[in-house]
C-alpha positions as a printed NumPy array, in Angstrom:
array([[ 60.83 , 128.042,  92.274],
       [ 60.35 , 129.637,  89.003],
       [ 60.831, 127.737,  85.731],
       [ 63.982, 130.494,  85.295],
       [ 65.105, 129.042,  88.718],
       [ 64.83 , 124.97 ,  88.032],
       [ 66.641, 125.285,  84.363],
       [ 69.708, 127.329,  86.076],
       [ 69.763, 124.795,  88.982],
       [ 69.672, 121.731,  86.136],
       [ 72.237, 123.216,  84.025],
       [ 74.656, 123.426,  87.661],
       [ 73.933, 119.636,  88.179],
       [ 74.451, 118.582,  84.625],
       [ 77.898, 119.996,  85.096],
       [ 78.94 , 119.195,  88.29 ],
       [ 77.938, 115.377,  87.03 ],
       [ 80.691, 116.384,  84.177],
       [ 83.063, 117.531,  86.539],
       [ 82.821, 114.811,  88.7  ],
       [ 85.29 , 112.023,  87.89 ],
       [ 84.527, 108.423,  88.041],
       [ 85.153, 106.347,  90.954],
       [ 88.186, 104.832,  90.365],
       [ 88.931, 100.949,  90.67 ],
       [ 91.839, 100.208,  90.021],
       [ 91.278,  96.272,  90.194],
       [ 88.97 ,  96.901,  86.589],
       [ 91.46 ,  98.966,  85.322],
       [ 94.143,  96.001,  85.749],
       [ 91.472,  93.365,  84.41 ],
       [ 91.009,  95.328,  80.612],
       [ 94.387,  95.947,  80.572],
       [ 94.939,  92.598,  81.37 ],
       [ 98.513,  93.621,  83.133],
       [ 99.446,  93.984,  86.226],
       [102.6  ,  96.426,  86.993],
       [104.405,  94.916,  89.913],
       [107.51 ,  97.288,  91.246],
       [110.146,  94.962,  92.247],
       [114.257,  95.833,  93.487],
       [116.452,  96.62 ,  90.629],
       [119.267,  95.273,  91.623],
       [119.283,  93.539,  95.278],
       [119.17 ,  89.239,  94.778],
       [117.875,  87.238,  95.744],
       [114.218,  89.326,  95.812],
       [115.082,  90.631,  91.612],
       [118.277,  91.208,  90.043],
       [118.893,  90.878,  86.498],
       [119.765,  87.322,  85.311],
       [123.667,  87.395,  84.295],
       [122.738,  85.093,  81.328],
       [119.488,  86.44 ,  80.006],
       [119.637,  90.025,  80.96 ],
       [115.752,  89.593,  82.366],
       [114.731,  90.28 ,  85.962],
       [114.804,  87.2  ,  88.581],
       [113.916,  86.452,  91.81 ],
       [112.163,  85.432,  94.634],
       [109.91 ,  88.886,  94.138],
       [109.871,  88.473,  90.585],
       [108.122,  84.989,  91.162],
       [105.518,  86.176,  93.481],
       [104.831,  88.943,  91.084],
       [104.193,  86.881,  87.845],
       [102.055,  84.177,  90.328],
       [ 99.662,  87.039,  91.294],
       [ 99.582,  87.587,  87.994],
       [ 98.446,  84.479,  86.912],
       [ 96.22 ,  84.307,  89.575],
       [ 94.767,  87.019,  88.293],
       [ 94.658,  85.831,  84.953],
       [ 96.584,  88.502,  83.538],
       [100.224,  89.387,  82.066],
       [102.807,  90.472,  85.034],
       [104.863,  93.463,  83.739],
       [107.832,  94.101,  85.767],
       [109.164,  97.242,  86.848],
       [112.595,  97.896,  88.553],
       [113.113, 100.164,  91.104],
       [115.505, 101.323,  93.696],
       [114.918, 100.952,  97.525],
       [113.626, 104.556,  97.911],
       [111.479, 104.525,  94.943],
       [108.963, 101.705,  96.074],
       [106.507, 103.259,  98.384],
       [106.584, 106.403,  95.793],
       [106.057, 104.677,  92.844],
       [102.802, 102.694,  93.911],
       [101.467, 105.399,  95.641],
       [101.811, 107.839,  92.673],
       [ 99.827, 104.972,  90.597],
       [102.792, 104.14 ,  88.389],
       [102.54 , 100.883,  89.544],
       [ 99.799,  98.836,  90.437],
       [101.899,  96.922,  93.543],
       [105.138,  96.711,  94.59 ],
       [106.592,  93.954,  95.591],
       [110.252,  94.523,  97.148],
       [110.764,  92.936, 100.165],
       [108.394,  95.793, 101.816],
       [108.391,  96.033, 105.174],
       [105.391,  97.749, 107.108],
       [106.646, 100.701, 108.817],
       [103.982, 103.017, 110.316],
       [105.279, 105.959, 107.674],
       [105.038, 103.927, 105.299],
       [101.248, 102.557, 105.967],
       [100.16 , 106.603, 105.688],
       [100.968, 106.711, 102.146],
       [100.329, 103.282, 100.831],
       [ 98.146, 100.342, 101.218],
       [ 99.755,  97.074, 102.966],
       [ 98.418,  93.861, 101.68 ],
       [ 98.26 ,  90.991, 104.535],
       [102.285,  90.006, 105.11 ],
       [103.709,  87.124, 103.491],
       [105.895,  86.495, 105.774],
       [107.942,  88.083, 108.656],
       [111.152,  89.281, 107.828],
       [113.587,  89.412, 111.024],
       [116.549,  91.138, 112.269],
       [118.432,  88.602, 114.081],
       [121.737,  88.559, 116.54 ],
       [124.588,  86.54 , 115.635],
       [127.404,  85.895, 118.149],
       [130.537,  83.911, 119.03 ],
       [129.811,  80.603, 119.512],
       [131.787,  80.716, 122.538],
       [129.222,  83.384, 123.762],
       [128.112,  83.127, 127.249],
       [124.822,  85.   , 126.183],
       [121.786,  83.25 , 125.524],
       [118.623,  86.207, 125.122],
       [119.041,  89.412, 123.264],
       [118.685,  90.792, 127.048],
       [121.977,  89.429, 127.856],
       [122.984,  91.95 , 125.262],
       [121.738,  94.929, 126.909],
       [124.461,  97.666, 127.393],
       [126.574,  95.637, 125.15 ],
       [128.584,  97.065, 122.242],
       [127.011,  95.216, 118.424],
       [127.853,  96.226, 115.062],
       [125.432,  96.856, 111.819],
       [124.695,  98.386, 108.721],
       [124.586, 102.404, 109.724],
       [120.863, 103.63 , 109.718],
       [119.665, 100.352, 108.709],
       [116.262,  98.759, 110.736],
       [119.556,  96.484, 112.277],
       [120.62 ,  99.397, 114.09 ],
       [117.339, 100.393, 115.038],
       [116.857,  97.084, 116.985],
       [119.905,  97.832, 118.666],
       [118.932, 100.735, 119.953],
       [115.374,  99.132, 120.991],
       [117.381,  97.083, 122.796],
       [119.09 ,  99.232, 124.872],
       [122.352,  98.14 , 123.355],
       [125.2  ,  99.948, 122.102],
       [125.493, 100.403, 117.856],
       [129.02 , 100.264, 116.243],
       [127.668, 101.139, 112.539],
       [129.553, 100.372, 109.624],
       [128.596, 100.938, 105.706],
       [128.134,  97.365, 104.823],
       [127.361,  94.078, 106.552],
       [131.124,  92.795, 105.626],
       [132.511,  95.432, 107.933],
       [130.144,  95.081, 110.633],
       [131.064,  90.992, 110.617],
       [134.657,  91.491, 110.222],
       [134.076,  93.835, 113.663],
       [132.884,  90.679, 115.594],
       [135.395,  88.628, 114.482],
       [138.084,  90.62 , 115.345],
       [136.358,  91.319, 119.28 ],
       [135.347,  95.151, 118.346],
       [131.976,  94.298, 119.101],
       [130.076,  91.543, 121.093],
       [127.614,  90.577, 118.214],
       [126.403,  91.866, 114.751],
       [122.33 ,  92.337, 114.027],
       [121.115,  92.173, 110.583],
       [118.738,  90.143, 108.32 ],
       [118.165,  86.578, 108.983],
       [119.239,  85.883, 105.363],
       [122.115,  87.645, 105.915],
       [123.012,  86.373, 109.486],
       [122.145,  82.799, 108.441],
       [124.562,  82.726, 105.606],
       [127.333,  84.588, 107.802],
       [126.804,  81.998, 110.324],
       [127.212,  78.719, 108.018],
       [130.375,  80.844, 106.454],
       [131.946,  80.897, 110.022],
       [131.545,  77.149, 110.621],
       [134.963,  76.749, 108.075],
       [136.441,  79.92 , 108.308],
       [137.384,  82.479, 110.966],
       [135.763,  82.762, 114.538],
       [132.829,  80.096, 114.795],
       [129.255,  82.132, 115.241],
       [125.656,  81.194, 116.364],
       [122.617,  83.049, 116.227],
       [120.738,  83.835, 119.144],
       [116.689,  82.248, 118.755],
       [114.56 ,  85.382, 120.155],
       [114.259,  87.948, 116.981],
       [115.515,  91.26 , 117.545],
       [112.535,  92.92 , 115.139],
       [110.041,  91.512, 113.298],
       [109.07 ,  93.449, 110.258],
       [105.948,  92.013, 108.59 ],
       [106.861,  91.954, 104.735],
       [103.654,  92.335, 102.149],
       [102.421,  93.834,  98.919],
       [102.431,  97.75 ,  98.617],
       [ 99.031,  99.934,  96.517],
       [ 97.813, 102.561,  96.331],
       [ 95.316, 103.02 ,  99.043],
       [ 91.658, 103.877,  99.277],
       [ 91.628, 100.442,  96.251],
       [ 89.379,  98.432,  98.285],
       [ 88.657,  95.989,  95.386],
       [ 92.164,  95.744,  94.659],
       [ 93.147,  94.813,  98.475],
       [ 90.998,  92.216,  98.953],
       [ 91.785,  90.946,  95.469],
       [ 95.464,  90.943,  96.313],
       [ 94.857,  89.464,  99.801],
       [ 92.721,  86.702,  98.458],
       [ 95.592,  85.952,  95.959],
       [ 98.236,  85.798,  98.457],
       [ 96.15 ,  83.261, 100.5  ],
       [ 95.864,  81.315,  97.719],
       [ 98.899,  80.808,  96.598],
       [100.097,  79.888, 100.669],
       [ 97.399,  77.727, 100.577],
       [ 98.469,  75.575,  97.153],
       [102.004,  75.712,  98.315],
       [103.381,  77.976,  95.828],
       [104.723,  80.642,  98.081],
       [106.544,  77.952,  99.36 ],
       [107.888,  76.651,  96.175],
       [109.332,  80.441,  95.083],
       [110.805,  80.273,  98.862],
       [112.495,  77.379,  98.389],
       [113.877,  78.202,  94.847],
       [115.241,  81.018,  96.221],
       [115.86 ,  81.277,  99.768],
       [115.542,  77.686, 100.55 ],
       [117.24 ,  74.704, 102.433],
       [119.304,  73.964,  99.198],
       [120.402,  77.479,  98.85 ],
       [123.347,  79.218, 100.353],
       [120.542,  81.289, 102.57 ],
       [119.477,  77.708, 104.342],
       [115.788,  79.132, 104.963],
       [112.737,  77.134, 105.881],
       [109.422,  79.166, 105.745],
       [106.895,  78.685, 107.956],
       [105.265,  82.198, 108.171],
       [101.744,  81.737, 106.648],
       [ 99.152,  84.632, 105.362],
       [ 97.798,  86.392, 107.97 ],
       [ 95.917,  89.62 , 108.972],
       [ 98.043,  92.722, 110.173],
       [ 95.96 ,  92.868, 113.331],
       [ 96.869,  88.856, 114.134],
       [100.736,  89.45 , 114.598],
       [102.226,  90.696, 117.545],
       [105.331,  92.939, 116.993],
       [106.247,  96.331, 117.566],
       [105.619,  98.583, 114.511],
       [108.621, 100.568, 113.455],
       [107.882, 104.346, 112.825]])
């Protein structure tokens, strides 16, 4: 190669090294900005909702958010969002996690990081008390209300039952009570507070034990962040492990709240949970 040759081929490499950008890690970028941009629900308590009195965002999701934070050692800066927005928003980077009751859907993991769940959200059966049904496969064939194109309705359908949708869970309830369906399927949260409601007023419900879905619930990024997964993940066991997750749980969807809830999900792999991953 001729001396022509070698200062051509230097003056390529010196700009390809130009071109080239910098890996990027997001987890140092979060550090020396000393913030961390958490995506949360605008507007769906108890996860975040704005606080009637102060006018700030509050919440179980709000919680978690400013405890990673701290973790972390940094300022939590929150970031309201509606339900479509929250995959979009992490994965386009204007976020740095979202934290919104995410569920892990199989769509969803092709466009965004999942962080190890939290817990394990559930779509449960309630019934009339009076119900001779015991399983969810005593429901089989049989006729059970929801939320139209909800993950509710989809668990129907998994389980070979028969979906009478409605636009809101008040509709689908008020369905059971008045015999148009057998049953109603929806959130535990929401079951367990329709089923304490019933005790006093109307037609007395139960819930029925075996889970209709599970839908592991964790922190959403941007993927290909290695540093800033296992960051997150090391957090979130943490925090399970000093109790804290707990403590937002209880403050929020607790024994002493009108939910009734009593966690005992704990941080775990993905790979370690046995459930049915919804497209």
């Amino acid at each position: 190669m001729n001396m022509k040759c070698i200062t051509i081929s230097l003056a390529l490499a010196a700009t390809t090294a130009i071109a080239a950008p910098a890996s990027a890690d997001q987890l140092a970028d979060i550090m020396a900005a000393k913030t961390l941009r958490c995506a949360t629900f605008a507007d769906v308590p108890p996860f975040a909702s704005p606080d009637p009195k102060t006018r700030e965002m509050a919440g179980f999701d709000v919680d978690l958010c400013n405890a990673i934070a701290a973790k972390l050692g940094v300022k939590a800066e929150i970031k309201p969002v509606s339900v479509e927005a929250r995959v979009p928003e992490v994965k386009l980077g204007r976020v740095d996690i979202t934290v919104a009751n995410l569920a892990y859907t199989l769509s969803r993991a092709e466009q965004i990081q999942f962080s190890d769940p939290y817990y394990l959200a559930k779509e449960m059966l309630i019934v009339p008390a009076d119900s001779a049904g015991k399983t969810k496969a005593d429901f089989t064939g049989k006729r059970l209300a929801s939320t139209k194109g909800s993950t509710s309705e989809m668990s129907i359908k998994l389980n070979k039952s028969d979906p009478l949708t409605f636009q809101d869970t008040a509709s689908a309830y008020l369905a059971v009570q008045q015999g148009k369906a057998e049953g109603m399927v929806a959130n535990t949260m929401t079951t367990t507070k329709f089923v304490n409601e019933s005790q006093t007023k109307g037609k007395k419900m139960r819930m029925i034990d075996d889970p209709m879905l599970y839908q592991p619930i964790g922190v959403g990024m941007k993927k290909d962040e290695p540093a800033l997964t296992a960051k997150i993940n090391d957090t979130l066991r943490a925090l399970d492990a000093d109790g804290e997750i707990n403590k937002i749980w209880n403050k929020w969807l607790g024994p002493d709240t009108e939910y009734k809830m009593t966690r005992t999900d704990k941080v775990v792999k993905l790979s370690e949970l046995k459930f049915d991953p919804i497209p």
